[in-house]
N, C-alpha and C positions, 0 to 999 in steps of 0.2 A: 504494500500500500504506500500512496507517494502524497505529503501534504506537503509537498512543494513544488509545485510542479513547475516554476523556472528553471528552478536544479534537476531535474527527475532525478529525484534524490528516493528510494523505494525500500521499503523495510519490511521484513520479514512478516507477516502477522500469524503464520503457523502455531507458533509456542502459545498464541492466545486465542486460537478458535476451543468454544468449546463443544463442537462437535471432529470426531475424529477423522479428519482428511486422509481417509484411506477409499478407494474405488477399486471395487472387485467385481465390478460388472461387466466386466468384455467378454464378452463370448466368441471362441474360434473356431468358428462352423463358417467351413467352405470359406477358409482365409478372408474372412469378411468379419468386423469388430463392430461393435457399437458400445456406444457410452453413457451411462446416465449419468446426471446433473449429481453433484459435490456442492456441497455449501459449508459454509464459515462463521459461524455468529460470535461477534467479539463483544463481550458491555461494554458499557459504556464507560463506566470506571476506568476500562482497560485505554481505553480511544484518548479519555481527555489526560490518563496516567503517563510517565517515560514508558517507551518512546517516542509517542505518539504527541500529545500536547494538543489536541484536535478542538479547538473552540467551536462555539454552536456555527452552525451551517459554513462549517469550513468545505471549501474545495478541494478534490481529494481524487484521484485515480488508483486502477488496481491492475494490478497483472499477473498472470499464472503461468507457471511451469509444471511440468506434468514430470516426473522421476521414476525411471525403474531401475530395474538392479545394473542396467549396462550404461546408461546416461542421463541425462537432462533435455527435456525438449526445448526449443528456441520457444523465450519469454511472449507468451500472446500481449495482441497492442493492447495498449493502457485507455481503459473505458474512464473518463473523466464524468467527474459528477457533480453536485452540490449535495453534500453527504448532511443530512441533518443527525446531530448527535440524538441521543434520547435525552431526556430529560426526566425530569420529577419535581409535583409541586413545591414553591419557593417555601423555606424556614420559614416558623414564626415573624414577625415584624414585630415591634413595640411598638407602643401609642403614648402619645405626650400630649397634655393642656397646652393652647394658642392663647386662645382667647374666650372672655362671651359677651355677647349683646344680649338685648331684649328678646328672648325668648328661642335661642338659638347659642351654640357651643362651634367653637372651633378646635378641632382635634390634629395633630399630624403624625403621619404613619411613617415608621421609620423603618426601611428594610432589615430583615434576617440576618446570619454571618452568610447564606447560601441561597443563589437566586433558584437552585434545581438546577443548572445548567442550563439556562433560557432567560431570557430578557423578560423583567417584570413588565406587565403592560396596564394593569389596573390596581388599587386598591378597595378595598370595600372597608365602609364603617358600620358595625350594627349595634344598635344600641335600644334599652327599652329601660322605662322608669322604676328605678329601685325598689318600689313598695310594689309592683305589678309582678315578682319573681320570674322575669323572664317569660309571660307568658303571651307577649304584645311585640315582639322583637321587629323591629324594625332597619331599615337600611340606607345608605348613600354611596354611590358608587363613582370613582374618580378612574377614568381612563384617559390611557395617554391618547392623545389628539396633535393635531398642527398648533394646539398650544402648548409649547413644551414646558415653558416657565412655569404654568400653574401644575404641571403634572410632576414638574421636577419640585417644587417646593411640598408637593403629598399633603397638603393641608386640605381636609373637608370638613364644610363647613354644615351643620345639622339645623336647621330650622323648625318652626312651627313647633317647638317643644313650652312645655306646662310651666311660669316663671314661679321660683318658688319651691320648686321638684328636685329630686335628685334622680341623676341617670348611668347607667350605667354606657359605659362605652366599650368598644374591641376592633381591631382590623386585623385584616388578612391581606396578604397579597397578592396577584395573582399571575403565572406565564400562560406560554402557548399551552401546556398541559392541565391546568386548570389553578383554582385558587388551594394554596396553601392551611395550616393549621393558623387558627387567629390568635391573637394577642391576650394577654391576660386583660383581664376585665376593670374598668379605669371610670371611679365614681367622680362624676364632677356636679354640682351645683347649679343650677339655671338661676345666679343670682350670688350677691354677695351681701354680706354683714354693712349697717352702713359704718359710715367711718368714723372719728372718734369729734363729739361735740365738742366744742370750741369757746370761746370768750364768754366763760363762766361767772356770772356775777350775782353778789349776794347784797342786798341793801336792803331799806327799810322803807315801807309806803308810807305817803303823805299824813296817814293819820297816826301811824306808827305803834299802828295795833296788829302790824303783820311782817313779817319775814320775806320778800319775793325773792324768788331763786331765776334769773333767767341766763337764755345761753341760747347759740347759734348752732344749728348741724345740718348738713348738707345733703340735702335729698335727690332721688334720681326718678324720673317721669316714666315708670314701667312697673304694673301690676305684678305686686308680688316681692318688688325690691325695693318700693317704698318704705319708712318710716311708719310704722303704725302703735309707736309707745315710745315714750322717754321714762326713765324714772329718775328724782331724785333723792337720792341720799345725805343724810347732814353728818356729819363728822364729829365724833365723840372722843374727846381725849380724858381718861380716869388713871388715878394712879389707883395700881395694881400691885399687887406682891406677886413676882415672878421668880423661882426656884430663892426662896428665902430674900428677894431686893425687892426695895420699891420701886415700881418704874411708873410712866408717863404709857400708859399701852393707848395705840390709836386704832378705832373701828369704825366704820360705818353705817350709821341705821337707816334703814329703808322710810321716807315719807311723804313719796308718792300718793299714799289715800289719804292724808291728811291736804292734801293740794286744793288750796279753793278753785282755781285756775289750773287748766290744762291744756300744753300745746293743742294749736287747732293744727289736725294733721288731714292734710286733702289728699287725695288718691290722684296720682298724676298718671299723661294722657301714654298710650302702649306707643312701641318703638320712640320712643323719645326717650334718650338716655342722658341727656344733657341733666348736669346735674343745678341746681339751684338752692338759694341761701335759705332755709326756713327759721322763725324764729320759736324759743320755746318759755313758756314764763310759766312759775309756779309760787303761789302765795300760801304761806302759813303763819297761822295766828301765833300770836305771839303767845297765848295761855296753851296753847298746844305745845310749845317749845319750853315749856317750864314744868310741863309734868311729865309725868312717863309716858312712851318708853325715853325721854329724852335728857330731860330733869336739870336745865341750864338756868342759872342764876341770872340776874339783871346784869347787863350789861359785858356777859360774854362772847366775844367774837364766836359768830354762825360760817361756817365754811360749808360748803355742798359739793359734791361731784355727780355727773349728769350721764345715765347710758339710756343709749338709744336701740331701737331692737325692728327687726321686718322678721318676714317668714322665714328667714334662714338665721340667724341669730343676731348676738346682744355685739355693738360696740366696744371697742377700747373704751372702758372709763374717760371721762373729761381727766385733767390738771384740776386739782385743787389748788384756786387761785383768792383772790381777795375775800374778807370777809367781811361782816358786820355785825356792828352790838344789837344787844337782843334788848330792844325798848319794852320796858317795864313800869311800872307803878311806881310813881318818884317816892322817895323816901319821905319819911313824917316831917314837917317844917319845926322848928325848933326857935326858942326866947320870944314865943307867942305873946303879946302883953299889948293891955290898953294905955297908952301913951297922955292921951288928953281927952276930954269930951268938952259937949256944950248941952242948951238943953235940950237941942234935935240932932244931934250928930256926937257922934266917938271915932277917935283916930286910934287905928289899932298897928302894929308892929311887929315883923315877923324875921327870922336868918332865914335862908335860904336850905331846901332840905340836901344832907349829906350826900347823896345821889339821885342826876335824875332821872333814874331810869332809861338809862340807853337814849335817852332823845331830848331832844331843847324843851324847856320848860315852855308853854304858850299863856297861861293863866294860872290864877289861886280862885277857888271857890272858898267864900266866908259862909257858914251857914247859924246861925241866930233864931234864939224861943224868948218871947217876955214871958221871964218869971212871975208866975201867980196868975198867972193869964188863963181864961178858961178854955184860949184858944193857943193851948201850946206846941203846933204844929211847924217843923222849925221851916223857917225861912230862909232860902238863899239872895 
């Protein structure tokens, strides 16, 4: 057999047929012979092995000699061919995460160590929704074409899938003899966590009978990956005894249901993934943040952190950033005393009380009864 045929370069292939080239069919009646047909079958292994090196649809010629006990026949002419090797479907391929948009995943199939001995010409992806075990399996199929760049990049891309779902993924590959074993099986998301809320601020309302907690986090316009809960947590610092020490231990209380006010969260519109600023605010009373489970005194800085949550799960915590004094009931006024009077008026005098409860003092209520009076219902 010759795979060079500029050289007619021609090598032996006997030692690797595995049928036995032996012909004992001549019959010699009335010096007249006849011959039947000999064959050769070499694997394929053998073809693409030393010393042959025979790549798929290598060109290739053959030529025979026929051998008896006295000589060698003159070598018959060399039948030239396009010799196609055999093949076998291509190894596994892996599959790796691209990307995803609204409602759609992109996956990329990466070739086996072994194409079979044949040019890959397709990929397939099949994939079907994790809670469905496999019983809905569905498919996309990427052949090579006169686009070669998108076939050479092996990226496909799955559409029309459930946002919000988890899917299961796999490819295989496929040559001239058919598609191969698939890939293991590759869980991805139709949808992401959102990302971590931002300019966390703690202060106190105009009338300063409430705590608001607000903060900015950034939403995405596609069913399922929106924003559909915030919660706030306040931050509790207690000393603790820890392995025989005192220490400062810091934790987190949930108080979300205590929120007078709750992000307005609106459902944004499908395939628009552009993301946009939302804003979130939450008000708590101040007499809520002085009892349990909280139990903060007048005028203790309030600090919060803020997670955000969709169908696919909770945010990075916010940064715990600035905080605020906790407005209370100002302290009792002190060196109360009447100063002077006349006979329709008293001038009265007061210190100032020793805290004012987390917030600017705005007024003093005096409240006043005439003694002996049958109408002693006091008066402010």
């Amino acid at each position: 057999m010759n795979n060079n045929l500029n050289n007619q370069v021609y090598t032996n292939v006997a030692p690797y047929c595995e049928e036995n080239i032996v012909n004992n069919n001549f019959n010699n009646v009335n010096n007249a012979q006849t011959v039947a047909g000999t064959t050769c079958t070499i694997s394929e292994a053998n073809l693409r092995a030393q010393p042959f090196y025979l790549p798929e649809l290598a060109s290739v010629s053959c030529q025979i000699i026929a051998i008896n006990a006295q000589c060698d026949s003159v070598a018959s002419v060399g039948a030239g061919a396009v010799m196609p090797v055999l093949a076998t479907p291509p190894d596994a391929p892996t599959i790796q995460f691209v990307a995803r948009s609204c409602g759609s995943i992109t996956v990329q199939c990466n070739p086996g160590n072994f194409d079979g001995g044949a040019a890959i010409d397709a990929y397939i992806v099949n994939y079907y929704q994790s809670n469905f075990n496999n019983q809905a399996a569905n498919s996309v199929q990427l052949v090579q074409s006169n686009d070669d760049n998108a076939f050479n990049r092996r990226q496909l891309t799955v559409n029309n899938l459930n946002n919000g779902q988890a899917y299961q993924f796999s490819c295989a590959s496929r040559n001239r003899i058919g598609y191969g074993q698939a890939s293991a099986n590759l869980e991805i998301n139709v949808g992401i966590a959102p990302i971590q809320p931002y300019n966390v601020m703690t202060s106190t309302l105009g009338d300063y009978s409430n705590v608001a907690v607000t903060w900015n986090y950034q939403d995405l316009n596609c069913p399922g990956w929106a924003v559909n809960q915030c919660t706030v947590a306040i931050q509790l610092e207690r000393n603790q005894v820890v392995n025989g020490v005192n220490q400062v231990v810091t934790s987190f209380t949930d108080a979300t249901q205590y929120c007078v006010e709750t992000p307005d969260i609106a459902p944004g519109a499908q395939n628009n993934l552009q993301r946009y600023v939302a804003p979130g605010v939450c008000s708590i009373p101040s007499s809520v943040l002085t009892a349990n489970p909280f139990g903060f005194s007048c005028g203790e800085s309030i600090y919060a952190r803020v997670v955000c949550q969709n169908i696919i799960g909770a945010s990075v915590p916010s940064t715990v950033e600035n905080g605020a004094s906790l407005p209370c009931v100002p302290h009792q006024v002190s060196q109360f005393t009447c100063t002077d009077r006349t006979i329709n008026s008293i001038s009265l005098s007061w210190a100032e009380p020793s805290h004012d409860g987390g917030a600017p003092l705005t007024c003093y209520q005096i409240t006043y009864t005439q003694i002996g009076s049958f109408n002693n219902q006091p008066q402010t």
